[in-house]
ROSENU-136524 format. One record per atom (N, C-alpha, C, O): residue number from 1; residue in one letter; atom name; x, y, z. Coordinates in nm, 3 decimals, always signed. Atoms other than C-alpha are relative to their C-alpha. Layout:
N
[site NUM,"a","CA",[X,Y,Z]] ...
//
This chain:
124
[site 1,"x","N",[+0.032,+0.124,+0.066]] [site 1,"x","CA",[+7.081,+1.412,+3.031]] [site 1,"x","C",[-0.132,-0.054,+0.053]] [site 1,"x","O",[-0.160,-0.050,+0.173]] [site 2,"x","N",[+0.118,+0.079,-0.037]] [site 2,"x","CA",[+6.744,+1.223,+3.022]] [site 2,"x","C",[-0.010,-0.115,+0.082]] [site 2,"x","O",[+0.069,-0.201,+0.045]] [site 3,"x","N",[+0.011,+0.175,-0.057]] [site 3,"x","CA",[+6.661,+0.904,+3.252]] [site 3,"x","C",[-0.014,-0.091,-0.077]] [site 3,"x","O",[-0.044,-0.057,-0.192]] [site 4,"x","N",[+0.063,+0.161,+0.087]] [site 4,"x","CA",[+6.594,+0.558,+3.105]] [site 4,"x","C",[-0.110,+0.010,-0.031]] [site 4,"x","O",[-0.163,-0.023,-0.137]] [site 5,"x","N",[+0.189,+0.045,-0.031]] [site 5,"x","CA",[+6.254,+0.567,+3.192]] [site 5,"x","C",[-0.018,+0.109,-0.114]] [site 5,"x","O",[-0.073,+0.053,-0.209]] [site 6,"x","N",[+0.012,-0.080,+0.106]] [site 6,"x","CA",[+6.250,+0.896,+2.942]] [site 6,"x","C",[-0.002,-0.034,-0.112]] [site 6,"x","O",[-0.077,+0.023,-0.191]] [site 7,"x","N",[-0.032,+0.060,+0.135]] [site 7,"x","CA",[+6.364,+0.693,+2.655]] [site 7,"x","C",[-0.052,-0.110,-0.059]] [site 7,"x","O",[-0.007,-0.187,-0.143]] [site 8,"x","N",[+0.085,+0.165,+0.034]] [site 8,"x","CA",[+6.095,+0.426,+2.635]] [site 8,"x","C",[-0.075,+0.098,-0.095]] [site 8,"x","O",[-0.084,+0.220,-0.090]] [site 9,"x","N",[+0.097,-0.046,+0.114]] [site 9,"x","CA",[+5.869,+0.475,+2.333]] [site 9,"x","C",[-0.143,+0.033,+0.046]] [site 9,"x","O",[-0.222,-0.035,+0.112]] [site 10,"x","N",[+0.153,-0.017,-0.027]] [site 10,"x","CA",[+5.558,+0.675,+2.338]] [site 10,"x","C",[-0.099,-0.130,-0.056]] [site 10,"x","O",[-0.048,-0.206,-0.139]] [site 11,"x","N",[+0.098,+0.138,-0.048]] [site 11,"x","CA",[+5.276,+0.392,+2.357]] [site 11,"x","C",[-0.095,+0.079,-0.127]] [site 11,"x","O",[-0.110,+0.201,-0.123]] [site 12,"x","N",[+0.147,-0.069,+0.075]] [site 12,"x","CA",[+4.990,+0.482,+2.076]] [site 12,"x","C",[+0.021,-0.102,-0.121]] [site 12,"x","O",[+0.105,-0.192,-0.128]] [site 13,"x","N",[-0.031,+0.074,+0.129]] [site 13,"x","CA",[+4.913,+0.353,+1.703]] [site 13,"x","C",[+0.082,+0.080,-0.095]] [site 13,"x","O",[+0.093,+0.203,-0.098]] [site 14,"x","N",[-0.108,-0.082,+0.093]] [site 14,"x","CA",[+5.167,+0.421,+1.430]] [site 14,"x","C",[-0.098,+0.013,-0.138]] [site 14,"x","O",[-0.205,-0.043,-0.158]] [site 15,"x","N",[+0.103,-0.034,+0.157]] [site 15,"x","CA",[+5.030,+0.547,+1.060]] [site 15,"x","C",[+0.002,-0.107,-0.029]] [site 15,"x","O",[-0.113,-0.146,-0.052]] [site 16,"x","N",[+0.051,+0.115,+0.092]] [site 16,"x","CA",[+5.078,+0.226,+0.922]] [site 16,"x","C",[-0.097,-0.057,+0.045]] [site 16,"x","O",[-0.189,-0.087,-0.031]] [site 17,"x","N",[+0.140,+0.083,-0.067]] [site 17,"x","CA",[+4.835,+0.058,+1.162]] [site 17,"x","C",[-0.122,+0.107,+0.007]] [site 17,"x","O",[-0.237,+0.064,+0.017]] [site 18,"x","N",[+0.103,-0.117,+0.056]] [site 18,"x","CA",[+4.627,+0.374,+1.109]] [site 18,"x","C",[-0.095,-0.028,-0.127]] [site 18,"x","O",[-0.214,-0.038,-0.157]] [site 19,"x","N",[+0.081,-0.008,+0.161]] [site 19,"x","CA",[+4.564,+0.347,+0.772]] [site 19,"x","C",[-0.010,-0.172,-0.024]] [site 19,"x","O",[-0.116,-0.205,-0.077]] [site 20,"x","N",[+0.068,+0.128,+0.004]] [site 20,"x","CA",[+4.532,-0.009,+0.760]] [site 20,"x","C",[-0.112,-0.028,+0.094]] [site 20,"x","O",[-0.189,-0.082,+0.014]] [site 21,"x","N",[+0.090,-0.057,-0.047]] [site 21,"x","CA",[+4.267,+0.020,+1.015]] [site 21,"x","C",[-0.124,+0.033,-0.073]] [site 21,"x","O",[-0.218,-0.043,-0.095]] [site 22,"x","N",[+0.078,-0.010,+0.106]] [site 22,"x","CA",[+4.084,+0.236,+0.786]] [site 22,"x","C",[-0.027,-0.048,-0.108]] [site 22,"x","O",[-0.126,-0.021,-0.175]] [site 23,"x","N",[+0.106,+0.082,+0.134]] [site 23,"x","CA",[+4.078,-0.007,+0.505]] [site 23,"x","C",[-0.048,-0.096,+0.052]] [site 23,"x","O",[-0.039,-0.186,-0.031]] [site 24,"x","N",[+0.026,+0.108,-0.079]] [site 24,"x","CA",[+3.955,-0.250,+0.732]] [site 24,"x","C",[-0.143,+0.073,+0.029]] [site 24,"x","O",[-0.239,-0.005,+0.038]] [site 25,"x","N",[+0.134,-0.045,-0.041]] [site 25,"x","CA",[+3.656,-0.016,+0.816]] [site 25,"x","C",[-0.046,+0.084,-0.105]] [site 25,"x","O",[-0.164,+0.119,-0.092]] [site 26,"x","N",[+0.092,-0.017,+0.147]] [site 26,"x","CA",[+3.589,+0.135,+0.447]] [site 26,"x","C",[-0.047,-0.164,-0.017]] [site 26,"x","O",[-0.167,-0.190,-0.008]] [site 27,"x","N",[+0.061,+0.058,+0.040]] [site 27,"x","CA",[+3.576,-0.193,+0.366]] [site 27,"x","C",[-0.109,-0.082,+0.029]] [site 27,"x","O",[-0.165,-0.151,-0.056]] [site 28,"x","N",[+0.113,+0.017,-0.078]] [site 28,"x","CA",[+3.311,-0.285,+0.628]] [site 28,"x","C",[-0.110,+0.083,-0.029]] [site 28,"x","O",[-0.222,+0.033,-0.034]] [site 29,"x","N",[+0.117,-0.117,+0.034]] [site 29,"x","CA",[+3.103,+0.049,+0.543]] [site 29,"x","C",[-0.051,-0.093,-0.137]] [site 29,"x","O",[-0.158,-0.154,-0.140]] [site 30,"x","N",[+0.066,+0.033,+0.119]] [site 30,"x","CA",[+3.090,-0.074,+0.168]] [site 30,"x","C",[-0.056,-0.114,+0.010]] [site 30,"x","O",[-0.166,-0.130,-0.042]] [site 31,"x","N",[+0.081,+0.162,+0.007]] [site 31,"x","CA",[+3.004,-0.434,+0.228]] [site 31,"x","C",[-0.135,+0.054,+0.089]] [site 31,"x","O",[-0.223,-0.031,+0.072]] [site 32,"x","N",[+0.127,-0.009,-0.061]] [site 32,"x","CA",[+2.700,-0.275,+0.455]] [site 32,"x","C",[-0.076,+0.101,-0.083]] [site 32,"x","O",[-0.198,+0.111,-0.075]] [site 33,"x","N",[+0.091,-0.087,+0.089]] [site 33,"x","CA",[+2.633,+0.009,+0.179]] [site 33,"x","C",[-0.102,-0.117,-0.110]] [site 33,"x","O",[-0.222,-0.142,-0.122]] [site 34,"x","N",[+0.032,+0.150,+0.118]] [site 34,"x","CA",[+2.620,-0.303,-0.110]] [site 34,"x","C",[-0.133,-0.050,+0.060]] [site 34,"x","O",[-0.239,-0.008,+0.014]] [site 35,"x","N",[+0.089,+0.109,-0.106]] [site 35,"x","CA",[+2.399,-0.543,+0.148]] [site 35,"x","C",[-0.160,+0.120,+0.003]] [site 35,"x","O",[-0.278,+0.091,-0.015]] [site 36,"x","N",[+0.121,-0.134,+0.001]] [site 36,"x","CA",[+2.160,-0.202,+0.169]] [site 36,"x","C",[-0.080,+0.010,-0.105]] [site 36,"x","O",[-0.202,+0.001,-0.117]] [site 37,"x","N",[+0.085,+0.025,+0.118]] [site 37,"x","CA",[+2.120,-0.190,-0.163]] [site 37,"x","C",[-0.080,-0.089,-0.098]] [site 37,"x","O",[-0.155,-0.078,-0.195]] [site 38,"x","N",[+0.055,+0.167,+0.080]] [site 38,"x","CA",[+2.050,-0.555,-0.252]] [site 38,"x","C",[-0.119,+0.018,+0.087]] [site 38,"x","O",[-0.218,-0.011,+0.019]] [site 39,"x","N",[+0.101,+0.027,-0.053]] [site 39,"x","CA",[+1.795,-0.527,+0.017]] [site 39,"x","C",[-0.127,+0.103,-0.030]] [site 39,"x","O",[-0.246,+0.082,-0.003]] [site 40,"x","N",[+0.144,-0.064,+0.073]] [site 40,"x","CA",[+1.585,-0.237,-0.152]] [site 40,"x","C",[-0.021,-0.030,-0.087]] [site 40,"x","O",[-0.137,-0.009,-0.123]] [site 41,"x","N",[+0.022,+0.057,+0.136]] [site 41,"x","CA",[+1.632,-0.390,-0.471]] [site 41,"x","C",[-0.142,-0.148,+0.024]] [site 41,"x","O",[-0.256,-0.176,-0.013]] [site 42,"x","N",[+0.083,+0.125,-0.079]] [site 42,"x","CA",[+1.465,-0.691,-0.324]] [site 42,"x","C",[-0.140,-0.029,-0.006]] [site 42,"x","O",[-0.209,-0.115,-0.061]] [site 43,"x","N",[+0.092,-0.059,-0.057]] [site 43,"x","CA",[+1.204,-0.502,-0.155]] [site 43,"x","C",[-0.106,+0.056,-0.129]] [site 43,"x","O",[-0.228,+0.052,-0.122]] [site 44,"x","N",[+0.074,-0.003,+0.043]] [site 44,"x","CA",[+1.122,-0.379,-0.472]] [site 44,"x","C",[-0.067,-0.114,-0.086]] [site 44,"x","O",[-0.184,-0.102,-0.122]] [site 45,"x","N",[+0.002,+0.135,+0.072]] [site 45,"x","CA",[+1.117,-0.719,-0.656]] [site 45,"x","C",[-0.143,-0.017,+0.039]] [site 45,"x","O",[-0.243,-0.013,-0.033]] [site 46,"x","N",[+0.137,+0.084,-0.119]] [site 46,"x","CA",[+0.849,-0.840,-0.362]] [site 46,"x","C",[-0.120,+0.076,-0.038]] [site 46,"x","O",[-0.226,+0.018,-0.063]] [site 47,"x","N",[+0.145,-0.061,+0.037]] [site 47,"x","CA",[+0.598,-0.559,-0.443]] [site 47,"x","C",[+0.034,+0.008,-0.088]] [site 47,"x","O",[+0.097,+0.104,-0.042]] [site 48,"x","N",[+0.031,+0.054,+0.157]] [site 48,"x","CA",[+0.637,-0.609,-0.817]] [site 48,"x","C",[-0.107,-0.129,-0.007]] [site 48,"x","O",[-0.214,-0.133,-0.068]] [site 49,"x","N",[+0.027,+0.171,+0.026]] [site 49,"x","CA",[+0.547,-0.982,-0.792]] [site 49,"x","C",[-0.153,+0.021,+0.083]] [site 49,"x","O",[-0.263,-0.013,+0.038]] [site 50,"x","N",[+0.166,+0.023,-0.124]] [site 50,"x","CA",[+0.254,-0.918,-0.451]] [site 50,"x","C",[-0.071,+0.107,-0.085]] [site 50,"x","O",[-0.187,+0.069,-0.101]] [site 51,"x","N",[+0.108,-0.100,+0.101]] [site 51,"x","CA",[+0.090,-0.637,-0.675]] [site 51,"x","C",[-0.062,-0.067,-0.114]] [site 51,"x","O",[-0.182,-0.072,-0.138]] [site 52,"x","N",[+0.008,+0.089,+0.107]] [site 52,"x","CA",[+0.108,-0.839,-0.958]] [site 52,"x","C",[-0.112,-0.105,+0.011]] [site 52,"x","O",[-0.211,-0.136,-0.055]] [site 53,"x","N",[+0.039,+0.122,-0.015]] [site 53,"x","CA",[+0.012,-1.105,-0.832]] [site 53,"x","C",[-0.220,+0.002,+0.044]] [site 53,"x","O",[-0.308,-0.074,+0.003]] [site 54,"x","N",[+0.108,-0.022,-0.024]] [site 54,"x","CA",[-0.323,-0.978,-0.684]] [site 54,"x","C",[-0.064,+0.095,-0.142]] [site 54,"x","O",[-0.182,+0.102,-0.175]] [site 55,"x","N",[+0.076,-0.036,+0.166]] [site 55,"x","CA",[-0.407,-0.815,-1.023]] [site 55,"x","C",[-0.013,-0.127,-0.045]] [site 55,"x","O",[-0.135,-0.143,-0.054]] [site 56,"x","N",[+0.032,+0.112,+0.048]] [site 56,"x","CA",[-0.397,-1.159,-1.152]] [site 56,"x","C",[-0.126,-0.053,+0.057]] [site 56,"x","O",[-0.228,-0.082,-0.005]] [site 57,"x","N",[+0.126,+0.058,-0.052]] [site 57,"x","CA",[-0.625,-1.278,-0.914]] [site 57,"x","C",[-0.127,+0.071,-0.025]] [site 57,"x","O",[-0.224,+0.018,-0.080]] [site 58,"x","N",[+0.125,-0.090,+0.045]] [site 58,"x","CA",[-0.873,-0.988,-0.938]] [site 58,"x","C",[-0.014,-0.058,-0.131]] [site 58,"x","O",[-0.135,-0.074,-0.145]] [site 59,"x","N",[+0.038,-0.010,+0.165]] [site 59,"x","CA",[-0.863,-1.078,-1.343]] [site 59,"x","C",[-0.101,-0.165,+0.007]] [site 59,"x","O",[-0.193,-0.197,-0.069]] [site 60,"x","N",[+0.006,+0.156,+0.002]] [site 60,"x","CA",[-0.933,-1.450,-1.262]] [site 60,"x","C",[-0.120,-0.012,+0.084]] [site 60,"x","O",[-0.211,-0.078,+0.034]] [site 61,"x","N",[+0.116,-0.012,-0.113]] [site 61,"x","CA",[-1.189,-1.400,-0.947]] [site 61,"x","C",[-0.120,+0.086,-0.091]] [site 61,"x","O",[-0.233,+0.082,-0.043]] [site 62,"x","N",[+0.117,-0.081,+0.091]] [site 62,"x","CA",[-1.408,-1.164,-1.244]] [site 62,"x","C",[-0.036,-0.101,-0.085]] [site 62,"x","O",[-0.158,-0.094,-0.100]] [site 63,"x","N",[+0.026,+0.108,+0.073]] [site 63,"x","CA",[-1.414,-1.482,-1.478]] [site 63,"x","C",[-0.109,-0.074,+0.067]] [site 63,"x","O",[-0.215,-0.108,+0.014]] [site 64,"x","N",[+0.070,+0.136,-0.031]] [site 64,"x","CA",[-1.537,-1.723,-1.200]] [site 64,"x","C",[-0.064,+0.057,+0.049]] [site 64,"x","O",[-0.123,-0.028,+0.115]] [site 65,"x","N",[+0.146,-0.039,-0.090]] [site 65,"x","CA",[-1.799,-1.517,-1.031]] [site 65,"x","C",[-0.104,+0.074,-0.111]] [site 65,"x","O",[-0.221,+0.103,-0.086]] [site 66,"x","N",[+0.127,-0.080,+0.122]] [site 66,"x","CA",[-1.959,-1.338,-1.393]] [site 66,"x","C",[-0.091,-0.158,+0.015]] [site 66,"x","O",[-0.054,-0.271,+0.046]] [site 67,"x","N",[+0.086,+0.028,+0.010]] [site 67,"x","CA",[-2.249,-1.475,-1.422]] [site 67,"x","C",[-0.029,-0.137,-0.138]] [site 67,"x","O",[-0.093,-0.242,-0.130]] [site 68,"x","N",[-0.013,+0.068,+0.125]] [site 68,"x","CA",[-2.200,-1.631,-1.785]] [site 68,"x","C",[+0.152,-0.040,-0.007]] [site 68,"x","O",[+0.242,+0.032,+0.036]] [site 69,"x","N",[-0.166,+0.074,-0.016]] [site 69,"x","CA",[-1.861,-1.879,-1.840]] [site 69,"x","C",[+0.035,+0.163,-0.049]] [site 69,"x","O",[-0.041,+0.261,-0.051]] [site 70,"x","N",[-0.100,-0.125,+0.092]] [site 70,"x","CA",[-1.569,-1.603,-2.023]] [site 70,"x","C",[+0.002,-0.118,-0.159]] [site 70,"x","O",[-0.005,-0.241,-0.160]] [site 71,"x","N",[+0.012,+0.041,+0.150]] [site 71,"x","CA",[-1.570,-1.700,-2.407]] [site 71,"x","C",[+0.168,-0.080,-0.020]] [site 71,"x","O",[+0.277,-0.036,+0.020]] [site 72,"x","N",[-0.152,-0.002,+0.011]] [site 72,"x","CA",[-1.276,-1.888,-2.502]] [site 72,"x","C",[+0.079,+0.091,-0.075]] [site 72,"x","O",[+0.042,+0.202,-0.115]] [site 73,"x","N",[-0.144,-0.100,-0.001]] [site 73,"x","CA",[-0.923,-1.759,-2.594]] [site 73,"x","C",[+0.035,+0.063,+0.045]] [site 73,"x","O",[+0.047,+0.045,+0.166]] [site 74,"x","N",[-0.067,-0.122,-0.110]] [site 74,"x","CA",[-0.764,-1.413,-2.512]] [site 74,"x","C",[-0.084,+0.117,+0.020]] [site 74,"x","O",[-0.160,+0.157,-0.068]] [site 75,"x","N",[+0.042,-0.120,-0.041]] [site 75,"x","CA",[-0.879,-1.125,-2.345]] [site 75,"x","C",[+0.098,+0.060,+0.052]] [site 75,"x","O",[+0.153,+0.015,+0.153]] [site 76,"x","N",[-0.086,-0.070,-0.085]] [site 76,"x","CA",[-0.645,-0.852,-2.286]] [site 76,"x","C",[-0.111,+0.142,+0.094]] [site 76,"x","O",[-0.223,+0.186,+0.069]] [site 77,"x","N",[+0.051,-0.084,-0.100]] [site 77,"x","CA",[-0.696,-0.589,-1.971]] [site 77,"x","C",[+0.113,+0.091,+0.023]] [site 77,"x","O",[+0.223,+0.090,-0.031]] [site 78,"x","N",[-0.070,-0.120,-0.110]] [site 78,"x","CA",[-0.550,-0.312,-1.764]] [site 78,"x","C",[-0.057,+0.037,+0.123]] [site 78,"x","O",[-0.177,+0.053,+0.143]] [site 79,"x","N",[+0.065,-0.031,-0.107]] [site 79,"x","CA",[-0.577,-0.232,-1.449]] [site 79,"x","C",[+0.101,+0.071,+0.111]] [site 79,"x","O",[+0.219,+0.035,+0.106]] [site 80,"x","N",[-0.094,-0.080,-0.016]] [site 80,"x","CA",[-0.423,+0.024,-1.211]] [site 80,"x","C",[-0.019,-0.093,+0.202]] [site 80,"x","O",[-0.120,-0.142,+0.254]] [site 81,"x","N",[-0.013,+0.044,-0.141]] [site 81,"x","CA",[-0.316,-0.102,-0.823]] [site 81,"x","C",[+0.131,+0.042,+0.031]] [site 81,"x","O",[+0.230,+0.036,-0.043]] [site 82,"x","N",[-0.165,-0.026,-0.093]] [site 82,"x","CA",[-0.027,+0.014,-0.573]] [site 82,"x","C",[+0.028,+0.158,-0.129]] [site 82,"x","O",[+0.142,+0.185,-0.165]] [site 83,"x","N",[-0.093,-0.125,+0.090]] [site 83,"x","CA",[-0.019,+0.373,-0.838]] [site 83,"x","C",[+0.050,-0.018,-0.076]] [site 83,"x","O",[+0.120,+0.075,-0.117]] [site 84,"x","N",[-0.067,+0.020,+0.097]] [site 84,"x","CA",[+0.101,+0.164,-1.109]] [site 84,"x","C",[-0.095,-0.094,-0.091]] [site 84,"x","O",[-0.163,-0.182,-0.038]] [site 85,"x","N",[+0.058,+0.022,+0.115]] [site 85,"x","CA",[-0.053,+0.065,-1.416]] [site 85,"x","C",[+0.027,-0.101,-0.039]] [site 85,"x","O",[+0.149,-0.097,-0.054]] [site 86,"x","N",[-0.004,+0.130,-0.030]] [site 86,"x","CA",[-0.075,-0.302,-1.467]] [site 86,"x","C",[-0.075,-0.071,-0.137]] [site 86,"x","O",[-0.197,-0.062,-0.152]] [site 87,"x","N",[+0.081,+0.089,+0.128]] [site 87,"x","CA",[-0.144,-0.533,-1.829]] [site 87,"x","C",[-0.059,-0.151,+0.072]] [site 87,"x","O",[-0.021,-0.195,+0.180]] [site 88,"x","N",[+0.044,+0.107,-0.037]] [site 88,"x","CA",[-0.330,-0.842,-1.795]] [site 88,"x","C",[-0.014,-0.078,-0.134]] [site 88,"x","O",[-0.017,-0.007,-0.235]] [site 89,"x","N",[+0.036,+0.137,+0.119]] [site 89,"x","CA",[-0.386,-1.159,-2.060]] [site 89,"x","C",[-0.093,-0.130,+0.089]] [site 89,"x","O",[-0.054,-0.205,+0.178]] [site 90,"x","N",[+0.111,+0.112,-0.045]] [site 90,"x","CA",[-0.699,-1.390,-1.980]] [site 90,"x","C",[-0.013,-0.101,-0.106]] [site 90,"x","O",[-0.091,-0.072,-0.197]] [site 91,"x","N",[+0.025,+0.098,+0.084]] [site 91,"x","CA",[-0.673,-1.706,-2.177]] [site 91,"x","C",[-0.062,-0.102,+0.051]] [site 91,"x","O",[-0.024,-0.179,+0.139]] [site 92,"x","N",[+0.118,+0.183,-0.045]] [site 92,"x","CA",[-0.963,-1.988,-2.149]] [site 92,"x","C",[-0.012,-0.076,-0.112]] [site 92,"x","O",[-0.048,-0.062,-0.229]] [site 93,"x","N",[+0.006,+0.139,+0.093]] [site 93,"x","CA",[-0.941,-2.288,-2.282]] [site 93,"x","C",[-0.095,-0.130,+0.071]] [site 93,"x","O",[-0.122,-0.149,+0.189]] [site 94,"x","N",[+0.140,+0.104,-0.036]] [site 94,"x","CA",[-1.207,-2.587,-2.273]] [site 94,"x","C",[+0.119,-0.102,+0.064]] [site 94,"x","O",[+0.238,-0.089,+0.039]] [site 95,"x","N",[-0.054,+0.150,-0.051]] [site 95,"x","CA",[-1.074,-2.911,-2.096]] [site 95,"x","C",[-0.132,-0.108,+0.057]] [site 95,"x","O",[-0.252,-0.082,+0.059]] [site 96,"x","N",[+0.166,+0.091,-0.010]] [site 96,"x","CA",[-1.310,-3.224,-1.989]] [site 96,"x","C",[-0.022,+0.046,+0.126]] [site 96,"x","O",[+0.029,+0.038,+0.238]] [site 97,"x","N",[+0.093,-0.046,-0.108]] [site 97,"x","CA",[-1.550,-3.065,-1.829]] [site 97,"x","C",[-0.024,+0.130,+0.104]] [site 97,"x","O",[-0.095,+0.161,+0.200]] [site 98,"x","N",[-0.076,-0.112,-0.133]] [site 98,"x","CA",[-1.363,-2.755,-1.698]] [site 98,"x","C",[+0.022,+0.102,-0.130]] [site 98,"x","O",[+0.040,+0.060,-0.244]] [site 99,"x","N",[-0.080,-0.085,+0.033]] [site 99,"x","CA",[-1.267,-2.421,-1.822]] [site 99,"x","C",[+0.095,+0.055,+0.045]] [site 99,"x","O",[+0.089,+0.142,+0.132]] [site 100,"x","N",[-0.121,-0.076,-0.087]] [site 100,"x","CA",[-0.912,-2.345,-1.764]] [site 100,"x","C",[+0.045,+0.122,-0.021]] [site 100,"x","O",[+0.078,+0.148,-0.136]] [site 101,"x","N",[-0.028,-0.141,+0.025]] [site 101,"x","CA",[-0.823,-1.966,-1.692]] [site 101,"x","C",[+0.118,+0.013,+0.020]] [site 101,"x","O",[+0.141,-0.028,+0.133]] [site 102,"x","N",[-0.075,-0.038,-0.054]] [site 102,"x","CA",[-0.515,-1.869,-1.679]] [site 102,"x","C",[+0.052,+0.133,-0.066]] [site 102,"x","O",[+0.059,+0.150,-0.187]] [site 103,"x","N",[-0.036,-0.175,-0.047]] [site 103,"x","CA",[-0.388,-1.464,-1.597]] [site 103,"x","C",[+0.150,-0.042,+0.009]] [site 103,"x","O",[+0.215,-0.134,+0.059]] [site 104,"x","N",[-0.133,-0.010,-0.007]] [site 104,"x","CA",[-0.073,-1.341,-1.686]] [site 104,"x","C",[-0.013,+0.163,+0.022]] [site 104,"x","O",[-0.092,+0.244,-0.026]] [site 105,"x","N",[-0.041,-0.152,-0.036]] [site 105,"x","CA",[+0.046,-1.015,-1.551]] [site 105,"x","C",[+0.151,+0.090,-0.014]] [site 105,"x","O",[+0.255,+0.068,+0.050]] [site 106,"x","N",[-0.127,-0.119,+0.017]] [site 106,"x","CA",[+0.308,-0.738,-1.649]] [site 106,"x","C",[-0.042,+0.150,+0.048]] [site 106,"x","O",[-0.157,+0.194,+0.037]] [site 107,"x","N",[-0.037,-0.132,+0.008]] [site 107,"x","CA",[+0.386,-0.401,-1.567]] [site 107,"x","C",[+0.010,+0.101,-0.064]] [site 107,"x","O",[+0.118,+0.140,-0.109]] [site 108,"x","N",[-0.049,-0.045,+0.168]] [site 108,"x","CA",[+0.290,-0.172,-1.822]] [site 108,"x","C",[+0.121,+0.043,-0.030]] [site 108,"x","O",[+0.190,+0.096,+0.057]] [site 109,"x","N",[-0.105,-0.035,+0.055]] [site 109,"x","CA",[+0.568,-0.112,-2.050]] [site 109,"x","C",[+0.136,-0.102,+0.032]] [site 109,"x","O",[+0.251,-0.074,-0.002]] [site 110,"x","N",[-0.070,+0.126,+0.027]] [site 110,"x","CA",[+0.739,-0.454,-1.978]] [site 110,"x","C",[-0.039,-0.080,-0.007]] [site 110,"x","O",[-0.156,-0.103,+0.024]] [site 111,"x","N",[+0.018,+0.102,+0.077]] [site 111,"x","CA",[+0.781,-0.734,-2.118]] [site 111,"x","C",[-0.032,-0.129,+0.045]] [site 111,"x","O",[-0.084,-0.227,-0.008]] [site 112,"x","N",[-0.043,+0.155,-0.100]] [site 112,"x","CA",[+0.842,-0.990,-1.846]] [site 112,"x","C",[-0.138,+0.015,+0.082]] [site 112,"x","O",[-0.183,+0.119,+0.132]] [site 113,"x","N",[+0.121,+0.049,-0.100]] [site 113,"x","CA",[+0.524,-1.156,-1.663]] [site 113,"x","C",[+0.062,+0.002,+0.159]] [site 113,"x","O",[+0.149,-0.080,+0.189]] [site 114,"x","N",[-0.033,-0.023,-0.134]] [site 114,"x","CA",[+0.578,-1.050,-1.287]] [site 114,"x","C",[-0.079,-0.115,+0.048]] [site 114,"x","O",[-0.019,-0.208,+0.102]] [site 115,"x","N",[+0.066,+0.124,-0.064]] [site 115,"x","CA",[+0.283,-1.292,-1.192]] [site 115,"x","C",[-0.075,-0.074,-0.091]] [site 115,"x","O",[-0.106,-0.007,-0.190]] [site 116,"x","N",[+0.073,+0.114,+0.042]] [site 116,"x","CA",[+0.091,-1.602,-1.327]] [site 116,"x","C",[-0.114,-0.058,+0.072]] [site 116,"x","O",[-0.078,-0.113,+0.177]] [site 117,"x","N",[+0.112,+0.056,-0.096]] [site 117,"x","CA",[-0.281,-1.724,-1.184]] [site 117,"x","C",[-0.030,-0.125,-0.112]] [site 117,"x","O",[-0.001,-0.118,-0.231]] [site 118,"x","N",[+0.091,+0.101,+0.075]] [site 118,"x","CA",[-0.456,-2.045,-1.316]] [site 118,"x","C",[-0.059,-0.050,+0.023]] [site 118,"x","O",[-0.013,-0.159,+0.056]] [site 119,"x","N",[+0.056,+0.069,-0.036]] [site 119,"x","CA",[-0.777,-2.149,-1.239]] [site 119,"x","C",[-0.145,-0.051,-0.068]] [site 119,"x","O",[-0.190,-0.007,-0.174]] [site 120,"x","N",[+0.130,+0.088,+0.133]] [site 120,"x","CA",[-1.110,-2.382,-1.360]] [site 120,"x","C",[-0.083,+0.059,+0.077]] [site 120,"x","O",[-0.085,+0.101,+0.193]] [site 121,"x","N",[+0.153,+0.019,-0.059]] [site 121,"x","CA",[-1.439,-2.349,-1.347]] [site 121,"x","C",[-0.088,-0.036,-0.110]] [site 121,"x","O",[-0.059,-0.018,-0.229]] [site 122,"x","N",[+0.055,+0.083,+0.009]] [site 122,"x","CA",[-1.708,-2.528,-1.417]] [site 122,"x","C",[-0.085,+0.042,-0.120]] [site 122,"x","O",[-0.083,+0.160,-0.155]] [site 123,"x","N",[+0.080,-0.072,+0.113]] [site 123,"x","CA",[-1.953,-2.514,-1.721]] [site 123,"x","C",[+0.088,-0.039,-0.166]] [site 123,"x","O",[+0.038,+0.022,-0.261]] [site 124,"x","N",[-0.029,-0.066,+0.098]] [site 124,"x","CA",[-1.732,-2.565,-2.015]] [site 124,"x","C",[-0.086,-0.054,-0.126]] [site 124,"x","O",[-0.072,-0.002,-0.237]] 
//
């Protein structure tokens, strides 16, 4: 016959606390896969908009340093920065005393304005 002391329960985790466990740490992995992916999504958002955004300015900084005002209404452009191919819209309009420029920028082949510039100059 066995002792007492023989008949105490081995000490460790049982399957149920096993596998609960593991959904306790899938569901930690996925909430850090998710969080991963919102943050390259993001990432790319930011250089959409900072690319963008400096194409605008380049379109707008060529207005106020030519030599002669820009003619009113639209002027469309293109222009390539960051390896990607970039629309532009230059609209000037008279105001007292000012010509206001304002640059809109897309991405070729969409629709949505990533960035917006607007600025005067003098002469109108």
């Amino acid at each position: 016959m066995r002792p007492a002391a023989d008949l105490a329960p081995d000490r460790g985790f049982t399957l149920i606390e096993l596998l609960v466990a593991l959904a306790v740490f899938s569901l930690a992995v996925l909430a850090l896969l998710n969080l991963a992916g919102e943050n390259t999504r993001t990432a790319q958002v930011v250089e959409t908009r900072t690319l963008a955004a400096m194409v605008a300015e380049n379109a707008a900084i060529e207005a106020l340093i030519s030599p002669q005002p820009p003619t009113l209404g639209q002027e469309d452009g293109a222009a390539r920065l960051g390896d990607r191919d970039w629309l532009w819209r230059r609209t000037v309009t008279a105001t007292e005393g000012l010509l206001r420029i304002d640059v809109q920028v897309a991405a070729e082949g969409e629709r949505q304005v990533a960035a917006e510039v607007t600025v005067f100059r003098g002469g109108a």
